[in-house]
DRENDO-1510 file (C-alpha; in Angstrom, 1 decimal, always signed):
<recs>
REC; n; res; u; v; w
REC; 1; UNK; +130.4; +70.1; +148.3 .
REC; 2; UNK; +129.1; +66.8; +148.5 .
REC; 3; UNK; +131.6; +63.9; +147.2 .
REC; 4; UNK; +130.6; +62.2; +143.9 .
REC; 5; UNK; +129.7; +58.3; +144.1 .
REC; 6; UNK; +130.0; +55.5; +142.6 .
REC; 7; UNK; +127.0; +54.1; +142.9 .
REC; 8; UNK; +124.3; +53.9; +140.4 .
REC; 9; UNK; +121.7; +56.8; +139.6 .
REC; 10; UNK; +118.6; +55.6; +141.0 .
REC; 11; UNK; +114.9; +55.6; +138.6 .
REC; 12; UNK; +113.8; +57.2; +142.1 .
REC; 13; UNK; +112.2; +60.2; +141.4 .
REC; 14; UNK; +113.6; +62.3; +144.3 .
REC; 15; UNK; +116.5; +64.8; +143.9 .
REC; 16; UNK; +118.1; +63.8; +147.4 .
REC; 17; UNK; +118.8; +60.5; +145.8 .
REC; 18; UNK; +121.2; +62.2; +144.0 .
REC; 19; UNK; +123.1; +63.4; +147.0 .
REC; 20; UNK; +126.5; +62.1; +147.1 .
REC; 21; UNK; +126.1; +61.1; +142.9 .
REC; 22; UNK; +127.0; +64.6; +141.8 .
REC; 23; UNK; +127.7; +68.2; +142.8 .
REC; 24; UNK; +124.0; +70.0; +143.1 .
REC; 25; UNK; +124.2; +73.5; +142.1 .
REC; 26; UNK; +121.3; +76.4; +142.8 .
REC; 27; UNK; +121.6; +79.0; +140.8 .
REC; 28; UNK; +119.4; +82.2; +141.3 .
REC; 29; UNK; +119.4; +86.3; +141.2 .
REC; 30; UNK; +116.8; +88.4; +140.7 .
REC; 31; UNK; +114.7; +89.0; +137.9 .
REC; 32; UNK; +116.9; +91.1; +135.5 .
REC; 33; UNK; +120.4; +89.6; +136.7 .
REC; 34; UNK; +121.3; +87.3; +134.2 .
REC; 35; UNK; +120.3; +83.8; +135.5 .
REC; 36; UNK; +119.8; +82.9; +131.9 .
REC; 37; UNK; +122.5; +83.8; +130.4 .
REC; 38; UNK; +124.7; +82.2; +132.7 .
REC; 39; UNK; +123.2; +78.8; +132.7 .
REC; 40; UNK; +123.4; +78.8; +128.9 .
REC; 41; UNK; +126.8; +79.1; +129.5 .
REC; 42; UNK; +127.5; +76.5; +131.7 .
REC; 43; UNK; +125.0; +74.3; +129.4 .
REC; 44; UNK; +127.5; +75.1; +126.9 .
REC; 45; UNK; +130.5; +73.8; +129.4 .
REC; 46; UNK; +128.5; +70.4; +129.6 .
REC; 47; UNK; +126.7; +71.4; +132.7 .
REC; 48; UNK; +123.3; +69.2; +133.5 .
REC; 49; UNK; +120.8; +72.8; +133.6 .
REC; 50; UNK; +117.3; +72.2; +135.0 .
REC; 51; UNK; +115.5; +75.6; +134.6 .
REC; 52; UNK; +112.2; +75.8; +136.9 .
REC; 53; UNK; +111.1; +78.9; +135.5 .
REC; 54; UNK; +111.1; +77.6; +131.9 .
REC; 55; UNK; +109.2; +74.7; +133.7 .
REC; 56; UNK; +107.0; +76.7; +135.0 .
REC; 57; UNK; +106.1; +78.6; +131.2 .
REC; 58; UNK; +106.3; +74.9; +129.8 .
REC; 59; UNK; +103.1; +74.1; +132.1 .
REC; 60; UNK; +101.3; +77.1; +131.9 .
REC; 61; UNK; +101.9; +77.4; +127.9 .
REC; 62; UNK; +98.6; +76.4; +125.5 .
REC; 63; UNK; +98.1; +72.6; +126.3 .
REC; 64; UNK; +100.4; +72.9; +129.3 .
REC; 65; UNK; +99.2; +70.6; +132.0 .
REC; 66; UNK; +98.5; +73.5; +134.6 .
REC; 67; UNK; +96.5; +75.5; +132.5 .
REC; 68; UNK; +92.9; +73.3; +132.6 .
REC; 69; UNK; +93.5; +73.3; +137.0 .
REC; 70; UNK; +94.3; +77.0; +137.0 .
REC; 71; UNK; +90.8; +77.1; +134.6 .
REC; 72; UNK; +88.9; +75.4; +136.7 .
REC; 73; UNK; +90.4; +77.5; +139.9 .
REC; 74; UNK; +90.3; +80.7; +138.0 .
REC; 75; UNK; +88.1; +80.7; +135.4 .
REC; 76; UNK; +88.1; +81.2; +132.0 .
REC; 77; UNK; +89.2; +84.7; +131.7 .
REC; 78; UNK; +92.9; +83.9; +133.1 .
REC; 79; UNK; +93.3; +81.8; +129.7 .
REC; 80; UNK; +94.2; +83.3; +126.6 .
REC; 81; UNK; +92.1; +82.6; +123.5 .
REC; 82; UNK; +95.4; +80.6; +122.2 .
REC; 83; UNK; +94.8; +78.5; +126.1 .
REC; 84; UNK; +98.0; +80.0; +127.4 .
REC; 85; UNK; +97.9; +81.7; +131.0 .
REC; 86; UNK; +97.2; +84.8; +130.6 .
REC; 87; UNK; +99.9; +85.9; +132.5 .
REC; 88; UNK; +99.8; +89.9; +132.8 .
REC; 89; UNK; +96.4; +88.9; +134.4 .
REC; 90; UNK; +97.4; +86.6; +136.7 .
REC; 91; UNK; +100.4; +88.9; +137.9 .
REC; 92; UNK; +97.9; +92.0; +139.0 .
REC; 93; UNK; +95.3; +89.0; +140.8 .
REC; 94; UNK; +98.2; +87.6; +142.6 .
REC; 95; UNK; +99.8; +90.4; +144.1 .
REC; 96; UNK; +97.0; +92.1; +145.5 .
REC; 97; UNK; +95.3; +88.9; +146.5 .
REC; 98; UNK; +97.8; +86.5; +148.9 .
REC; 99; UNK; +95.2; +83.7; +148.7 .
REC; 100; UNK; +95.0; +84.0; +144.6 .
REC; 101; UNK; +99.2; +83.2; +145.1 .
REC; 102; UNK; +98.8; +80.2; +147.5 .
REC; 103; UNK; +96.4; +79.1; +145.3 .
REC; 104; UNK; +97.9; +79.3; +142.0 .
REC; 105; UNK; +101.1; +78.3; +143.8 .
REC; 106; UNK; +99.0; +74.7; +144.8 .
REC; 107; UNK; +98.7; +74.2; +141.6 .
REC; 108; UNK; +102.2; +75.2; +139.6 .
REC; 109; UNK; +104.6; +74.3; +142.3 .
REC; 110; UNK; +104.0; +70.3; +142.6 .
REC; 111; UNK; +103.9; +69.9; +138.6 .
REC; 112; UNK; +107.3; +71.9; +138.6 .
REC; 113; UNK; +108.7; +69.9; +141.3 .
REC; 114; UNK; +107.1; +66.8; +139.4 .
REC; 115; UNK; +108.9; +67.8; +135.8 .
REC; 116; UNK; +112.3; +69.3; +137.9 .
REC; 117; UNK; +112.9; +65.6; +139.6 .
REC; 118; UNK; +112.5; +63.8; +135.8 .
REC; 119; UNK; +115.1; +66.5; +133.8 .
REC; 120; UNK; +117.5; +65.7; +136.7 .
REC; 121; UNK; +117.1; +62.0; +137.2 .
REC; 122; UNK; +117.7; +61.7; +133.3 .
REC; 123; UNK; +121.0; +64.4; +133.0 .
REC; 124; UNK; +122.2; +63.0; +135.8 .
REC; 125; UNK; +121.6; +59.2; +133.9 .
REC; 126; UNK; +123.5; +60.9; +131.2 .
REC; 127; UNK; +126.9; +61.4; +132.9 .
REC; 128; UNK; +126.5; +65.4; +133.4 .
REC; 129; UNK; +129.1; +66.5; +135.7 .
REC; 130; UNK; +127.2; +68.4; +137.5 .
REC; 131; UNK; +123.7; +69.6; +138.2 .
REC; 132; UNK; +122.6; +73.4; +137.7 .
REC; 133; UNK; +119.4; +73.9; +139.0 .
REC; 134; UNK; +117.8; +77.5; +138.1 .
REC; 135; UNK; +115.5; +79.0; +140.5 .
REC; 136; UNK; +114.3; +82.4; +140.5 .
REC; 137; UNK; +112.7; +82.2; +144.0 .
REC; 138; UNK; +115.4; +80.3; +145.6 .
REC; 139; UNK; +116.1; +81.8; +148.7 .
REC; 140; UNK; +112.2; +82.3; +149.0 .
REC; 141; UNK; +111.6; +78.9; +149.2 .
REC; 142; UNK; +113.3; +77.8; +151.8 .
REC; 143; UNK; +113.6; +73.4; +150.2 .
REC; 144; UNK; +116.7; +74.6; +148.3 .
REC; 145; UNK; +119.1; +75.2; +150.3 .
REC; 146; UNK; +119.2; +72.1; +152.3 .
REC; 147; UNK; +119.1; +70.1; +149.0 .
REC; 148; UNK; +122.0; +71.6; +146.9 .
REC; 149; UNK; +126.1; +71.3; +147.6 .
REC; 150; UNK; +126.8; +75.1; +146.6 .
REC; 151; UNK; +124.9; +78.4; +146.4 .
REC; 152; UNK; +125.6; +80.2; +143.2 .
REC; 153; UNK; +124.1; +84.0; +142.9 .
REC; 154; UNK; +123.9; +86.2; +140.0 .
REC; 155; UNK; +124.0; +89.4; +141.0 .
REC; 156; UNK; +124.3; +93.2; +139.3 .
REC; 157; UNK; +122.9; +96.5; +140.7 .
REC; 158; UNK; +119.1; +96.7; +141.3 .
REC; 159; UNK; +118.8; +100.0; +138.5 .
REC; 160; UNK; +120.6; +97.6; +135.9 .
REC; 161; UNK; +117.8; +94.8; +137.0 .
REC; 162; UNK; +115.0; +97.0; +136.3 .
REC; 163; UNK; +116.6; +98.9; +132.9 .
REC; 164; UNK; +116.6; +95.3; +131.5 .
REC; 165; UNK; +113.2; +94.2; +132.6 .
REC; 166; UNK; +111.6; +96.9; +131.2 .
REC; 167; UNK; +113.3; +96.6; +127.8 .
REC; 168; UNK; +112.5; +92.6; +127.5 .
REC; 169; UNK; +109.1; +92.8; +128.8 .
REC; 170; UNK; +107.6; +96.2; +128.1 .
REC; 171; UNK; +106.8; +96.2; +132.0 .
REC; 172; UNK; +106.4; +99.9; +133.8 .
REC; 173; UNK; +108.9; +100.6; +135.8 .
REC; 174; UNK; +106.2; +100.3; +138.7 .
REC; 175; UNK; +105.5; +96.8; +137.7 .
REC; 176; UNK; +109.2; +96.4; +138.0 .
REC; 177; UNK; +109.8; +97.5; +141.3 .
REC; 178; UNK; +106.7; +95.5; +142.8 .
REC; 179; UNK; +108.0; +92.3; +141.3 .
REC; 180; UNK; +111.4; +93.2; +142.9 .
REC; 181; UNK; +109.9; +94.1; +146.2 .
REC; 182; UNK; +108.2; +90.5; +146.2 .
REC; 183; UNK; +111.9; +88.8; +145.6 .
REC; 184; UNK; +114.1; +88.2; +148.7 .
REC; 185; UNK; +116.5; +91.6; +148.9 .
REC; 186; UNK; +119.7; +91.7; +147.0 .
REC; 187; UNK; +121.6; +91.6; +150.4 .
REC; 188; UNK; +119.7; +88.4; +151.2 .
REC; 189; UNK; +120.7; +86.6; +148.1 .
REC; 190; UNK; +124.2; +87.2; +148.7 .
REC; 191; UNK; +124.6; +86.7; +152.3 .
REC; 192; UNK; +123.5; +82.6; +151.4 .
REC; 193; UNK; +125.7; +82.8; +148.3 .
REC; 194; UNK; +128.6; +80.4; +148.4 .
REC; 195; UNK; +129.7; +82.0; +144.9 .
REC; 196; UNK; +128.8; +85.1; +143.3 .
REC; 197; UNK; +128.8; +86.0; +139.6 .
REC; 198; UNK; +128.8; +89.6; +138.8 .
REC; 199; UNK; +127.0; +90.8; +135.7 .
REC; 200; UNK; +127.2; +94.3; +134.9 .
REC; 201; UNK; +129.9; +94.5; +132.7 .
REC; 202; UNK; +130.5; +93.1; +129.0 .
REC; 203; UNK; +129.6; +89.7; +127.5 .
REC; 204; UNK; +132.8; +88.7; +127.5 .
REC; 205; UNK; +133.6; +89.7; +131.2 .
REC; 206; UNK; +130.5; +87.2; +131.9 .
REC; 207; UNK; +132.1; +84.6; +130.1 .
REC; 208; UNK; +135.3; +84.6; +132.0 .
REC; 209; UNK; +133.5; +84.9; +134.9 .
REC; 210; UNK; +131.0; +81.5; +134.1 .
REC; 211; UNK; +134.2; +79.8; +132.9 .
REC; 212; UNK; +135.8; +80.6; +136.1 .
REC; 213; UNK; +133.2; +79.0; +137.8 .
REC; 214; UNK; +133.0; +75.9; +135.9 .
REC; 215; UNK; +136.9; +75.3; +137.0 .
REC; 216; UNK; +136.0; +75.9; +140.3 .
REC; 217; UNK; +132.7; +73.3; +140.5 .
REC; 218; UNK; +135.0; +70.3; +138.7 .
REC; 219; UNK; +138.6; +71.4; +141.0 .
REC; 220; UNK; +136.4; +71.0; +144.7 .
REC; 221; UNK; +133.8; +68.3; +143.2 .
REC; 222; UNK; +138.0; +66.9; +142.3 .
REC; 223; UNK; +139.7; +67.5; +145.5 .
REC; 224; UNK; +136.4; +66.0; +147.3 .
REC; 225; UNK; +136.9; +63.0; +145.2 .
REC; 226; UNK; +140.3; +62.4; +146.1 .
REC; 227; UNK; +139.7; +62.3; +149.8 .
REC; 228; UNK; +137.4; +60.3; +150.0 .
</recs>
């Protein structure tokens, strides 16, 4: 993990100007695991939590700043009479059509990068002792993992994934298993992980196992400190 500095948080609107201020967390899992509940948690702890994917609903919501490009792209009938993405209807275009994806991806992933830099730049400006970022698609990406100090994956078996999905979101359990078949494997998310938090058991086990890792970020983001 990288060792904190003393140095003043830049106005620069660039996450690796933060390398070196704080500890740069990624937190993932696939869709199901518990990515949400476990960044609350930390949040809760007095972790800095920058959440893409609610980034990515804030932009696409009515009046969101995507939603008149994905219009124009689009058209009309992707937009809900509200003006929200209609987002059922974008998930069947962009998994049978590749260039729909690139496309809508042109257009969500800069303003998500654009709205991830200024949450950061102002927890960080707020004396958060560390950075969580939450990215579904993590491994997928590929930026990540040169960018953060420590890997952090949520993980719990693939049935429990799917039994939750489909009682949140009314998804078929078809829909499910495509949107799981799109994510990298569970056995790729763990082999990058630096730390692992299971989630298949109670609340409470959660709990001990988010507090567990917030000792763990502050004792090596402490020891790195120290010997430096």
């Amino acid at each position: 993990m990288a060792t904190a500095s003393s140095k003043p948080i830049s106005d620069q609107s660039d996450l690796s100007s933060l390398k070196g201020q704080l500890p740069l967390i990624g937190l993932t899992g696939g869709i199901g695991s518990g990515k949400t509940a476990v960044s609350d948690q930390l949040a809760k702890l007095g972790a800095g939590i920058v959440d893409t994917d609610l980034i990515a609903h804030l932009i696409t919501a009515s009046k969101g700043i995507a939603i008149p490009l994905i219009e124009k792209q689009f058209g009309a009938e992707f937009i809900d009479p509200d003006g929200a993405l209609n987002r059922s209807k974008m998930r069947s275009l962009v998994f049978e059509n590749p260039e729909a994806r690139k496309a809508l991806e042109a257009i969500t992933h800069p303003l998500i990068r654009e709205e991830t830099n200024k949450q950061a730049m102002r927890l960080a400006k707020e004396g958060v002792p560390y950075l969580v970022f939450v990215v579904p698609l993590l491994i997928e990406s590929g930026a990540w993992l040169g960018l953060i100090d420590c890997l952090v994956v949520v993980d719990c078996p693939e049935e429990t994934q799917i039994k939750r999905v489909m009682h949140r979101s009314n998804l078929t359990r078809n829909e499910v298993e495509r949107i799981l078949t799109a994510q990298a494997s569970r056995q790729e998310r763990l082999s990058h992980a630096d730390m692992v938090i299971e989630n298949q058991g109670s609340l409470v086990d959660l709990e001990t196992g988010v507090q567990s890792l917030h000792q763990k970020i502050l004792q090596i983001q402490k020891e790195k400190t120290s010997s430096s």
